[in-house]
C-alpha positions as CSV (number, residue, x, y, z in Angstrom):
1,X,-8.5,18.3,-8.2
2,X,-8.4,18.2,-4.5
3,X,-6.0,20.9,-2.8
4,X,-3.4,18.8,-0.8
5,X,-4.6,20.3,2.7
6,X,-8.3,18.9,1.9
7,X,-7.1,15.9,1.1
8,X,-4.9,15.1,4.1
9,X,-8.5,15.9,5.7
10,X,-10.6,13.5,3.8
11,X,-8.3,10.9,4.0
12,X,-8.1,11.4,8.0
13,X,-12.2,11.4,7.7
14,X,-12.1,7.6,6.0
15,X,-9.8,6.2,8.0
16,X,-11.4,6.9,10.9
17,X,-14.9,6.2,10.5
18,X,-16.0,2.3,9.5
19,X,-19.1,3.5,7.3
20,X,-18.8,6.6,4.9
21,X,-21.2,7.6,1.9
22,X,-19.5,8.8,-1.1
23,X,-22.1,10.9,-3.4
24,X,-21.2,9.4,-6.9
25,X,-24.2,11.6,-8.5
26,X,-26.6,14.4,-7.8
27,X,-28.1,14.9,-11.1
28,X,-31.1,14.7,-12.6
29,X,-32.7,14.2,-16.5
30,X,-31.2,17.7,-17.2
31,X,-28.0,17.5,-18.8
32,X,-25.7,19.4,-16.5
33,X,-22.0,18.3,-16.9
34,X,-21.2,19.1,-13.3
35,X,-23.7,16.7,-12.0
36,X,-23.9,13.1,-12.8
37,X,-26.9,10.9,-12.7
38,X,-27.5,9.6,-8.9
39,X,-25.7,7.2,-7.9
40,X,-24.5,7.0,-3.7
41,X,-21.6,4.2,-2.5
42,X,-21.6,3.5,0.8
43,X,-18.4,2.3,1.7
44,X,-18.2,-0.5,4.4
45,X,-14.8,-2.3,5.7
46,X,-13.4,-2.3,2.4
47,X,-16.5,-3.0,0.2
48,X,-18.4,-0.6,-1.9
49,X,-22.2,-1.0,-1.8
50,X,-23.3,1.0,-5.3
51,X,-27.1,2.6,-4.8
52,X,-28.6,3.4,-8.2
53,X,-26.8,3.5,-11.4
54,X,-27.0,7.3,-13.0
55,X,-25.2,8.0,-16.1
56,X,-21.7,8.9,-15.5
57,X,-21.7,6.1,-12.6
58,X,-18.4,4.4,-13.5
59,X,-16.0,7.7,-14.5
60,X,-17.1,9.3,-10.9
61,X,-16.5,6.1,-8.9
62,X,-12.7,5.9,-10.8
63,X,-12.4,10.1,-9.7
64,X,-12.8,8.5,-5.9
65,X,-11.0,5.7,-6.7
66,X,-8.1,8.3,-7.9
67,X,-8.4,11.6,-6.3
68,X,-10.0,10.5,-3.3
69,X,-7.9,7.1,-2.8
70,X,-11.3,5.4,-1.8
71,X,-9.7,1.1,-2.6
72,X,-13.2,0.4,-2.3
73,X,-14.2,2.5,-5.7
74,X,-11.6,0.6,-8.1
75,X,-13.0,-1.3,-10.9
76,X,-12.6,-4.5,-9.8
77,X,-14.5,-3.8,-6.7
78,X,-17.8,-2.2,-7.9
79,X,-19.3,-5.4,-7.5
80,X,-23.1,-5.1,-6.2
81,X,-25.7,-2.0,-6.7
82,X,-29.0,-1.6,-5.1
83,X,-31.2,0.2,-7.6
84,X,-34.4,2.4,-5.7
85,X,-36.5,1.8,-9.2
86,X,-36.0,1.6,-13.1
87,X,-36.6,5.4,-14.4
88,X,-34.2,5.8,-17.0
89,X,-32.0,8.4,-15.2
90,X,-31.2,6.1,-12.5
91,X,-30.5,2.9,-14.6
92,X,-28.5,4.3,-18.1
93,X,-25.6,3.9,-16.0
94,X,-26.4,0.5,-15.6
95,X,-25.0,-1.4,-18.7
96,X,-21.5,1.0,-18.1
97,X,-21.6,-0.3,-14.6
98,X,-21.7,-4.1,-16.0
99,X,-19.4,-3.5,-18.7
100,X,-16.6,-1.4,-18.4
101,X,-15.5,-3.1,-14.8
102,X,-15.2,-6.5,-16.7
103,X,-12.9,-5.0,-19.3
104,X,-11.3,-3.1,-16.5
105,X,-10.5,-6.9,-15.3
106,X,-13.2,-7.3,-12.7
107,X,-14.0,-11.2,-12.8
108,X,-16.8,-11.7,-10.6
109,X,-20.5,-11.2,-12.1
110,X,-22.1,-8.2,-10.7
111,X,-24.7,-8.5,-8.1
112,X,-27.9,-6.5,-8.9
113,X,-30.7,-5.6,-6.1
114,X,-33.9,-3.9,-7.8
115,X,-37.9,-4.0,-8.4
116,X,-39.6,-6.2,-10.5
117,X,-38.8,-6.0,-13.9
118,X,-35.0,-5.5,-13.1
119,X,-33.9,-9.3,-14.6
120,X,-35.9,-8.0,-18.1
121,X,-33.4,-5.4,-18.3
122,X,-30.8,-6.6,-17.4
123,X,-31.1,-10.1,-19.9
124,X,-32.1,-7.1,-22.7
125,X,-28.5,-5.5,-21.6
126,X,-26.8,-8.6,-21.9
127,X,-28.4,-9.1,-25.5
128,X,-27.7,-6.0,-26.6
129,X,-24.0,-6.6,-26.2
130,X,-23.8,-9.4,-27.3
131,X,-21.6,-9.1,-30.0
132,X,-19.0,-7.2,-27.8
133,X,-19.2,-9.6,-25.2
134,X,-18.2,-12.4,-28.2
135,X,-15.6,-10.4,-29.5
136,X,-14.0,-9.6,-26.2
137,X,-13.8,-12.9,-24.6
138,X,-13.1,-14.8,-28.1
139,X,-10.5,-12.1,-29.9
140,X,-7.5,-10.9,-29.2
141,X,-8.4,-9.2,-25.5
142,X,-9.1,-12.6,-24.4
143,X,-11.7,-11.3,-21.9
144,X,-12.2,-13.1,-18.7
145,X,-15.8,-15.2,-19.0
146,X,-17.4,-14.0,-15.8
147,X,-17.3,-10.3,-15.4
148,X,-20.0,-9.1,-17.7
149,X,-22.3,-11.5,-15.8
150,X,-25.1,-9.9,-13.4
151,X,-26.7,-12.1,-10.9
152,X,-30.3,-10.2,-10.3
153,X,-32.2,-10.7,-7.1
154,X,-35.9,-9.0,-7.7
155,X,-37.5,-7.6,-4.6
156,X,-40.6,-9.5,-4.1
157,X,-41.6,-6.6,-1.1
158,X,-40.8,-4.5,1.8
159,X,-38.2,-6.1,4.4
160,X,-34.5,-7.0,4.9
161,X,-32.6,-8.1,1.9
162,X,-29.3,-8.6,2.2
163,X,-27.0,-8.9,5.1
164,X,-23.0,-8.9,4.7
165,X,-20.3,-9.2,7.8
166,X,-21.8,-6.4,10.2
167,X,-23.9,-4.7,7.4
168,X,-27.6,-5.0,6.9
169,X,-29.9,-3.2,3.6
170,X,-33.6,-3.3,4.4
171,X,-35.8,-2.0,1.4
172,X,-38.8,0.2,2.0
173,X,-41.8,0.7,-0.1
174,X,-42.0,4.2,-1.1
175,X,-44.2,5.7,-3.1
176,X,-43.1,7.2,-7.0
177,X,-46.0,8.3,-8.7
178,X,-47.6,5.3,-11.1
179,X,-44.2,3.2,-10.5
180,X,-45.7,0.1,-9.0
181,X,-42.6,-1.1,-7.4
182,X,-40.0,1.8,-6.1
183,X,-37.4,1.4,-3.0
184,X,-35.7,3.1,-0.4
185,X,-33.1,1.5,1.6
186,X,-31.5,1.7,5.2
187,X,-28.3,0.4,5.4
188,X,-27.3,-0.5,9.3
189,X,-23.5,-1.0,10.1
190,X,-22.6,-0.9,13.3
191,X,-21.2,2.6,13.3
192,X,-23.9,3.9,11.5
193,X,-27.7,4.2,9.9
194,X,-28.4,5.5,6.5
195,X,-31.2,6.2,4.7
196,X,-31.6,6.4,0.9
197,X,-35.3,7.9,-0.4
198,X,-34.5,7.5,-4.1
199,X,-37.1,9.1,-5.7
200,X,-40.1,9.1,-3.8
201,X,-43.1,11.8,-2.7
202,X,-43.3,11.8,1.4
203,X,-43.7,8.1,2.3
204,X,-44.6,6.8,5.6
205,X,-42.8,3.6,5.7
206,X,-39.6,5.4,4.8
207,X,-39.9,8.5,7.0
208,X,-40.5,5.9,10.1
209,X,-37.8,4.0,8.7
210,X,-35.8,7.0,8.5
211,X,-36.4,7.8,12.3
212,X,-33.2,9.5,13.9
213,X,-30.7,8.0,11.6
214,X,-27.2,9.0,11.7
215,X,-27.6,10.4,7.8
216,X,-30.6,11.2,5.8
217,X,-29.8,11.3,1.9
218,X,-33.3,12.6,0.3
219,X,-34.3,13.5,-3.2
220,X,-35.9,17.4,-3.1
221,X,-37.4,20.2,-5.1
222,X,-37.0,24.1,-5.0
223,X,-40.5,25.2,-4.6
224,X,-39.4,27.5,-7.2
225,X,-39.8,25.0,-9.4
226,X,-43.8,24.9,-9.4
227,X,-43.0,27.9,-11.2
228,X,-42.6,26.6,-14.3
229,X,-44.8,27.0,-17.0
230,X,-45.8,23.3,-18.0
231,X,-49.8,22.7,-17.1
232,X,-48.6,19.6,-15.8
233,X,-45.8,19.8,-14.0
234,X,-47.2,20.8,-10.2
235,X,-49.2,17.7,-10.5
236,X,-46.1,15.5,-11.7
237,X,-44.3,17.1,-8.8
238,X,-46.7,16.2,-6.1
239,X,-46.9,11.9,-7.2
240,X,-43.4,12.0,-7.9
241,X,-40.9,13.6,-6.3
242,X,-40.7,15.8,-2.4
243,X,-40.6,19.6,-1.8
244,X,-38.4,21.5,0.4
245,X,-41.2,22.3,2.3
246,X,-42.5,18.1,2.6
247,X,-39.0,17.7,3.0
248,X,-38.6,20.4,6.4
249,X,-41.7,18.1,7.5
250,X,-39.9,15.0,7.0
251,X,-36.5,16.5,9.0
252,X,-38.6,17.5,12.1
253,X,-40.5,14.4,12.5
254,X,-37.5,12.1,11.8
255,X,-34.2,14.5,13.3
256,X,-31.6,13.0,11.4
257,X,-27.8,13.6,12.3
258,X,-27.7,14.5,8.9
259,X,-29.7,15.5,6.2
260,X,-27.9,15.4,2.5
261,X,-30.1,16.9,-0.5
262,X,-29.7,14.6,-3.8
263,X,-31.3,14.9,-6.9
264,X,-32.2,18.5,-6.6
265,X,-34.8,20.1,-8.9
266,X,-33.5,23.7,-8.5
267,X,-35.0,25.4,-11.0
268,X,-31.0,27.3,-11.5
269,X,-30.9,28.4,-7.4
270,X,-27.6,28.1,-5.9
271,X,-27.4,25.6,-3.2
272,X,-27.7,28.7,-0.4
273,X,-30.6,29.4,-2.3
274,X,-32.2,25.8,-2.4
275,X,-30.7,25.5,1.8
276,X,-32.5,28.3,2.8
277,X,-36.3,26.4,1.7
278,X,-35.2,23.7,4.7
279,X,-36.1,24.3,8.1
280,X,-34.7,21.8,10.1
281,X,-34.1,23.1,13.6
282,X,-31.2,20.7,15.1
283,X,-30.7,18.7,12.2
284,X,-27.5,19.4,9.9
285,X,-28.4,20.1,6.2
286,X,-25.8,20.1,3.4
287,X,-26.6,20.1,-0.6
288,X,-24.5,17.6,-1.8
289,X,-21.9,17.6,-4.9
290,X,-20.9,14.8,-7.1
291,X,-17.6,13.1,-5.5
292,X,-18.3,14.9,-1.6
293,X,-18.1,12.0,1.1
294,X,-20.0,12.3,4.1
């Protein structure tokens, strides 16, 4: 829980700002309880705008809703995500994020954003559930008939893709090792810029897209972790994902405001520890927590 005098400050820190991000996950495919799969809100006049679907997606954005009085975050309201691409650790959240808002008497379908392939799974969700879907709506609960719905939009390419009252989401082609389709977005309100990498080695598109933006959220990993002792793993690294030291790069040629570190491959360094691989002369770099808001 929040000590009362940091909460008085976060709750001066929403109000006054239009645009804030609220870190709903750090984590990656390793299991740590303390860090839930990724998952980033921006939070925009009074909407939520959900950016990948990690497990653990729904119970942190209730935490906000709760602890950190974000409206936004309620049930009812998480009602569009943007998803970078369909690795399992940034989707298992997915069906949760679908389901448990409905019963949680959210009535309007959910809107989904993602890459090709994105309507499969989502139909395959649907099927899946079927028989809790029947049973909610025609038992005893009398389930409302619209909230489980998703309405998927597939991302044919590159460009803007959705524009809503002063905010605009652009998707930008990054590059995720043999992925054929994976996204990063910059969200433009007109307060701020953000940039999302989701999971992505450098990428041109995105680090020009990226260009002095008010906050840079990036995916990273500790060089420590070419370290470990898998043949293959150095190689995985350098299709998949971005070091500290690409990362650096990336910060001086772009000079965000901000730079947040998301989805950290530490290899078991403390954030100091992972901080200290960036150098980012005049850019702001913080490792970010599940539930910190920015």
């Amino acid at each position: 829980m929040l000590k009362f005098s940091a909460l008085l400050t976060l709750t001066a820190a929403l109000s006054s700002a239009t645009t804030n991000v609220v870190i709903l996950g750090t984590g990656t495919p390793r299991a740590d309880p303390d860090r839930s799969g990724p998952a980033v809100a921006i939070i925009y006049n009074g909407k939520s705008y959900l950016f990948d679907a990690g497990p653990g997606i729904v119970r942190r954005a209730s935490a906000a809703s709760t602890q950190l009085h974000i409206d936004a975050l309620q049930m009812p309201n998480l009602q569009r995500v943007f998803l970078t691409h369909l690795h399992s650790d940034h989707t298992l959240g997915l069906p949760d994020l679908i389901f448990s808002p409905w019963v949680l008497h959210r009535t309007q379908p959910l809107t989904v954003y993602g890459p090709k392939g994105t309507k499969a799974m989502v139909d395959h969700i649907e099927a899946a559930w079927r028989p809790d879907i029947d049973i909610r709506t025609h038992g005893l609960e009398h389930g409302n008939t619209t909230g489980y719905k998703a309405n998927v939009h597939e991302i044919n390419g590159p460009g803007v893709i959705f524009r809503d009252n002063g905010l605009e989401i652009t998707a930008i082609l990054v590059h995720h090792g043999t992925w054929s389709q994976a996204f990063g977005y910059l969200i433009k309100t007109p307060d701020r810029t953000i940039a999302i990498s989701g999971d992505c080695s450098p990428s041109t598109a995105f680090i020009k897209a990226s260009n002095g933006v008010d906050v840079l959220l990036h995916e990273v990993y500790s060089m420590s972790e070419l370290k470990v002792k898998r043949a293959d793993w150095p190689q995985y690294l350098f299709q998949f994902h971005t070091s500290t030291e690409e990362l650096s790069r990336i910060a001086e040629q772009t000079q965000p405001k901000l730079l947040v570190l998301y989805h950290q491959l530490m290899n078991g360094l403390t954030d100091n520890q992972l901080l200290s691989e960036i150098k980012a002369p005049g850019t702001k770099v913080v490792s970010a927590h599940d539930l910190d808001v920015y």
